[in-house]
N, C-alpha and C positions, 0 to 999 in steps of 0.2 A: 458509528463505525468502530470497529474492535479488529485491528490489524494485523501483521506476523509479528510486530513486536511483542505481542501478547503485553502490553501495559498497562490497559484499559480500554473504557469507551467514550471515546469522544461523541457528544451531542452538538448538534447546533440545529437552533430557530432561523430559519429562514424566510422572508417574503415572496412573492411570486417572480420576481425579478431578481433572486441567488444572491440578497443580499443580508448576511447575518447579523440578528436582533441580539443572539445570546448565545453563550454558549459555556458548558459545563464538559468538565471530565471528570470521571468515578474510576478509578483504581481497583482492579481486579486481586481480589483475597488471593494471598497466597496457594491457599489448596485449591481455589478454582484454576488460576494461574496453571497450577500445577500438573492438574489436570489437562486441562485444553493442548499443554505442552507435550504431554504423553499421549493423548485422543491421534497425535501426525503420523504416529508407529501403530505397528499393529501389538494385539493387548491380547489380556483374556476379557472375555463378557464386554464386548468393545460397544456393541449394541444396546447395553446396558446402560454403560458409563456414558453412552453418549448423548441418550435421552437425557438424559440427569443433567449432565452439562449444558444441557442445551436448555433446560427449563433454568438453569440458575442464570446462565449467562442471560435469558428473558430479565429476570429480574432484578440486575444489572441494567440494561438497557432500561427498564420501564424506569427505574431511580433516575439515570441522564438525564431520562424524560421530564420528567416531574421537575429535576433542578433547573433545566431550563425553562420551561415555564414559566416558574416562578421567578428567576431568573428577570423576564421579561414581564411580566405580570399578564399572563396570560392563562386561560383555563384548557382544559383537553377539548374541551367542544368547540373554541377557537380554530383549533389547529386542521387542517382539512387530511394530512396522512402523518404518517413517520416511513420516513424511508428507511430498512434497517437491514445491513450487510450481513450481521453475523458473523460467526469465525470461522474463517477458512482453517481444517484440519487435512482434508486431504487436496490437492490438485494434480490431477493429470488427464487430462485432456486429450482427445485422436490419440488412445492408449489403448490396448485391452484386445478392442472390438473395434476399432476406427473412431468407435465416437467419444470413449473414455468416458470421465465426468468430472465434476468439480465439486467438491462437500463442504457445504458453511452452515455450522449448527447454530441453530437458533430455531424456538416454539414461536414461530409467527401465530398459533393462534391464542397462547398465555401472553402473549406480547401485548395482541388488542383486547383482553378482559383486564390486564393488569392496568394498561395506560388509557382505553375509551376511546383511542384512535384508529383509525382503521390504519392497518400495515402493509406496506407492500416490503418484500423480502424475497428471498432466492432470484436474484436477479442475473446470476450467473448461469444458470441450467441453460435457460433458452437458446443463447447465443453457442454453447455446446455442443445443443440438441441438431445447430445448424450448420454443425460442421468447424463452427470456430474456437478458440482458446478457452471464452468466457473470461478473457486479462487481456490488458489492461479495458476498466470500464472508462476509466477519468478522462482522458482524450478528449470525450466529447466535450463534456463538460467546462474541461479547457480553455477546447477550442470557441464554447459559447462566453465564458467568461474573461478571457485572457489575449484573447486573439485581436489581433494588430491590422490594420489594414493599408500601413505605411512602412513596417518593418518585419522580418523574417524573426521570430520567434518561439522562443521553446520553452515546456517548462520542464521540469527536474522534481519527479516527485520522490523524496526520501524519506521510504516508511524504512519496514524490515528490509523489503524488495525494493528496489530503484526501477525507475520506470521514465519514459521520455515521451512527452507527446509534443511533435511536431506540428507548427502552425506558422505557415509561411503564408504571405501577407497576399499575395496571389494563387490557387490550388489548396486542394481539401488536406483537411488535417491526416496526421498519420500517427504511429506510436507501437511503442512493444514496451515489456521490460529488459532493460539492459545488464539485470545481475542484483547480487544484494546490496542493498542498500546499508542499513545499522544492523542487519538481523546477525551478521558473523561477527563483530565489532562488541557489540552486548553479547552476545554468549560465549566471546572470551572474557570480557570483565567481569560478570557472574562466575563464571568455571574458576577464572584465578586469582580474584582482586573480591570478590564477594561486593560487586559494584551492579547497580541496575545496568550504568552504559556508560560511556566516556563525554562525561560534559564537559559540551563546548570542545571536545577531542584533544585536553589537555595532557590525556598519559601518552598518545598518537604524537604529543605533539614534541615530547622529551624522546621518542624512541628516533631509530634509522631505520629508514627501508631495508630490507634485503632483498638485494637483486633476484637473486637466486629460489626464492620462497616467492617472489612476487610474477616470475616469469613459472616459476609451477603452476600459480591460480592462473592466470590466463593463459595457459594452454587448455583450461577444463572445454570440454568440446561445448558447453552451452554457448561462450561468446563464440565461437563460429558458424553458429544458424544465423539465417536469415530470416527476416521479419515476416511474417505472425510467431511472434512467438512468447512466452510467460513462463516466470520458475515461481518457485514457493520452499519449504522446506522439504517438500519434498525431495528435492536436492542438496542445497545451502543450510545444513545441519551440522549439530555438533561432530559427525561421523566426516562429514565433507571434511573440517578443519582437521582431524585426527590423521584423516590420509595424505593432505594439504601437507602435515609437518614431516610425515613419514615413516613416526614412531608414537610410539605412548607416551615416551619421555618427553612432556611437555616444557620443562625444566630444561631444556639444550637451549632456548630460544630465551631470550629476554623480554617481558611482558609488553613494555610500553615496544618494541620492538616490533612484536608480531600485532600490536594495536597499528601502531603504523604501515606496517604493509598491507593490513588489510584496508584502511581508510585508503590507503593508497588503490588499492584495489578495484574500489567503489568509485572514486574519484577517475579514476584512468580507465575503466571501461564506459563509463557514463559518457568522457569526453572523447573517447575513439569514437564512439557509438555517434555522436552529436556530429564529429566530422564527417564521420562517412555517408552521414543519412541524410543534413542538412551542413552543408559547407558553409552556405552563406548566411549562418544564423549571426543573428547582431543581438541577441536578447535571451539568457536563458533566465529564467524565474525559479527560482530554489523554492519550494512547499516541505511539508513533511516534518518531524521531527529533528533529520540529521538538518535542516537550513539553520537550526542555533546551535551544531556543532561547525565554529571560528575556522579550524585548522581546516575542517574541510571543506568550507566553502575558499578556504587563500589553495589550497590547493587545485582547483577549479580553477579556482582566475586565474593561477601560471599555466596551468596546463593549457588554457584556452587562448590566454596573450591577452593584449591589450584591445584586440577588436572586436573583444565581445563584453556587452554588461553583466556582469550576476550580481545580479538582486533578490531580495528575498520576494517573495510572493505579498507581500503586506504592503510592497511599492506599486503593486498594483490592486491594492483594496479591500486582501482577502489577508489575515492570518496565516503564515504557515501551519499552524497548527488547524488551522479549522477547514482547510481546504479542502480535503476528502470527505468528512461528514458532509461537506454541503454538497458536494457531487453528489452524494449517494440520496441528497434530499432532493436536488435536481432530479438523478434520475427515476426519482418516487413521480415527480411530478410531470414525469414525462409518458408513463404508463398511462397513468391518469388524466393525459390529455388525449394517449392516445397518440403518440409519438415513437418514433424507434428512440433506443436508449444505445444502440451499437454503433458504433464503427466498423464494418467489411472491412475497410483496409489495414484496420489494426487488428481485430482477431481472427479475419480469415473466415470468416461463417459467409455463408450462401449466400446472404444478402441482410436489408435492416431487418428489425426483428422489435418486437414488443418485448419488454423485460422486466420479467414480475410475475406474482402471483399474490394474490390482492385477499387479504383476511380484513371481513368487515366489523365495525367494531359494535354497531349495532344490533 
C-alpha cells in the first residue's frame, strides 16, 4: 500500500485468516516522491512521466516485497498473490461522463517478473466501472476484521484522507471518507517548518484554533454531501489551503496555529460525521498513520465524551500502521476466491462486484 501521504510503501505478510506475519516499510526517494506529487496536476509529457513513475514505483513495491519475506523467512513461491494498490494520482469518479475514473500507477506486470508473485492490482476501476466511487475499499475489510457482535463500532482510518467505516453490531456495515485526514497537516509542515509531518501533533499541540479559519474549512461544500462519497487531492491540496487562508501571505497566521486548526479540522468532521451516521457508537478504533499523532487522538476523545472508547487499532490485533496493507492483501485474496471485494453501500456501485485484475507470475 503507498497512500496520499506519499511516504512510502507499506508491506505486510499475511495468512489466510488477515493475520500479519511481517511487515516492512520502504520510503520513497525524494525525486520519486516528487514526482507522484506533481503526477495529481496536470503536466507536460504527463503520459510519459507516468509510465516511468509507475515502473519505479513497481520497484519500490517489489523491495516491500522481498523485505518482508525475508522478514518472515519465507520464499516468493510460498506466497500465493501480492495484493498491490498503487498510487492514486488522479480521483474523480461519476465525473466527466457519469462514470469518471480513478488513476493508481503502478506496472502490475514488472510487479510479477520482479517479485515471482502473481499480482492482483487496479482494484479500484471495477467498482467505477459500476457506477460507484471506487473509495473507500477498507469497510469491508473492517467490517471482516473488526466487527463486534455485542457492541456498535467504528473505525477511523487516518491516512492522507480520513475515512469512517461503520460496523454496528446488528445491520450491514457502511462507510465513506469524511475529509482529510494528515494530508493538509503535512503539507503545511513541509511548506513551512521543512518537517515530513507533525509528530505525535506536538506543534498542533502549542498552537490555538482559530475560530474564524476553522469555520471557513467547514463550510467547504464536500462535508455537506451525503454518503457515497470520496475526496483525494484532488481537492485537499496545497491550492485548497492557500484559498482556505485567503492570501498568499502565509505569514498573517502563526504556524503551530494553522497546524491546529487544521488537526482540528480532521478531528471535528470525523466526529460530526461519526454522530450523525452512527449516534450509538460505543467503539471507535483509530488505524492509519495520524492514530500515533497524541494531540489528535485527546482531541477525539473530548469531542466525542466520555461514552465512547478510542483506542488504537493494535487493541484489537492489528497495527495501526499495517492495517490498510493487509486490507488490500484481503482484498487480493478475495478476487482469488472469487468473492466481491465492494461494498454497495459505501460506494454507491450497482451492486457487488469482483475487484482486480490478475497478472500471473508464471
Amino acid at each position: 500500500m503507498s497512500g496520499t501521504s506519499l511516504d512510502g510503501v507499506d508491506a505486510v505478510l499475511a495468512d489466510e485468516s488477515s493475520h500479519d506475519l511481517a511487515f516492512s516499510h520502504v520510503a520513497f526517494e525524494p525525486r520519486l516522491r516528487a514526482e507522484l506529487l506533481a503526477l495529481n496536476r496536470s503536466g507536460p509529457d504527463e503520459l510519459h512521466r507516468a509510465a516511468l513513475a509507475a515502473n519505479a514505483l513497481s520497484r519500490v513495491y517489489a523491495q516491500a516485497t522481498r523485505e518482508v519475506c525475508e522478514m518472515a523467512g519465507m520464499t516468493a513461491g510460498q506466497v500465493r498473490a501480492l495484493g498491490a494498490h498503487g498510487q492514486t494520482v488522479r480521483h474523480q469518479p461519476q465525473a466527466h461522463d457519469d462514470t469518471g475514473y480513478t488513476c493508481q500507477l503502478l506496472n502490475g506486470a514488472l510487479l510479477a517478473e520482479l517479485t515471482g508473485i502473481d499480482v492482483v492490482c487496479d482494484l479500484r476501476s471495477r467498482d467505477v466501472a459500476a457506477g460507484g466511487q471506487g473509495a473507500p475499499l477498507v469497510p469491508a475489510f473492517h467490517a471482516a476484521r473488526f466487527g463486534s457482535a455485542t457492541q456498535d463500532r467504528a473505525v477511523l482510518n487516518l491516512g492522507g484522507i480520513a475515512n469512517l467505516s461503520l460496523l454496528p453490531a446488528c445491520g450491514n456495515a457502511t462507510g465513506f471518507d469524511c475529509g482529510p485526514g494528515n494530508v493538509l497537516i503535512d503539507q503545511w509542515c513541509q511548506w513551512r517548518l521543512g518537517l515530513a509531518y507533525d509528530a505525535g501533533g506536538a506543534i498542533a499541540a502549542r498552537g490555538q484554533v482559530q475560530a474564524a479559519l476553522l469555520a471557513r474549512a467547514l463550510s467547504d461544500p464536500f462535508y455537506a454531501l451525503p454518503p457515497p462519497k470520496s475526496t483525494g487531492r484532488d481537492l485537499f491540496d496545497e491550492g485548497w489551503v492557500m484559498r482556505w487562508l485567503g492570501q498568499a501571505d502565509s505569514g498573517a497566521w502563526r504556524d503551530e496555529d494553522v497546524a491546529a486548526t487544521l488537526t482540528e479540522l480532521t478531528a471535528v468532521t470525523a466526529v460530526q460525521a461519526l454522530k450523525r451516521h452512527m449516534p450509538t457508537v460505543r467503539q471507535l478504533l483509530v488505524c492509519g498513520g495520524g492514530a500515533y499523532n497524541t494531540y489528535m487522538e485527546s482531541r477525539l476523545r473530548e469531542l466525542l465524551g466520555t461514552g465512547v472508547d478510542v483506542a488504537s487499532s493494535a487493541t484489537a490485533g492489528v497495527s495501526p500502521d499495517r492495517v490498510e496493507a493487509l486490507a488490500f492483501a484481503w482484498l487480493a485474496q478475495s478476487l482469488l476466491s472469487r468473492q466481491p471485494g465492494n461494498l454497495p453501500a459505501v460506494t454507491g456501485a450497482k451492486g457487488p462486484r469482483l475487484l482486480g485484475a490478475i497478472y500471473l507470475a508464471g
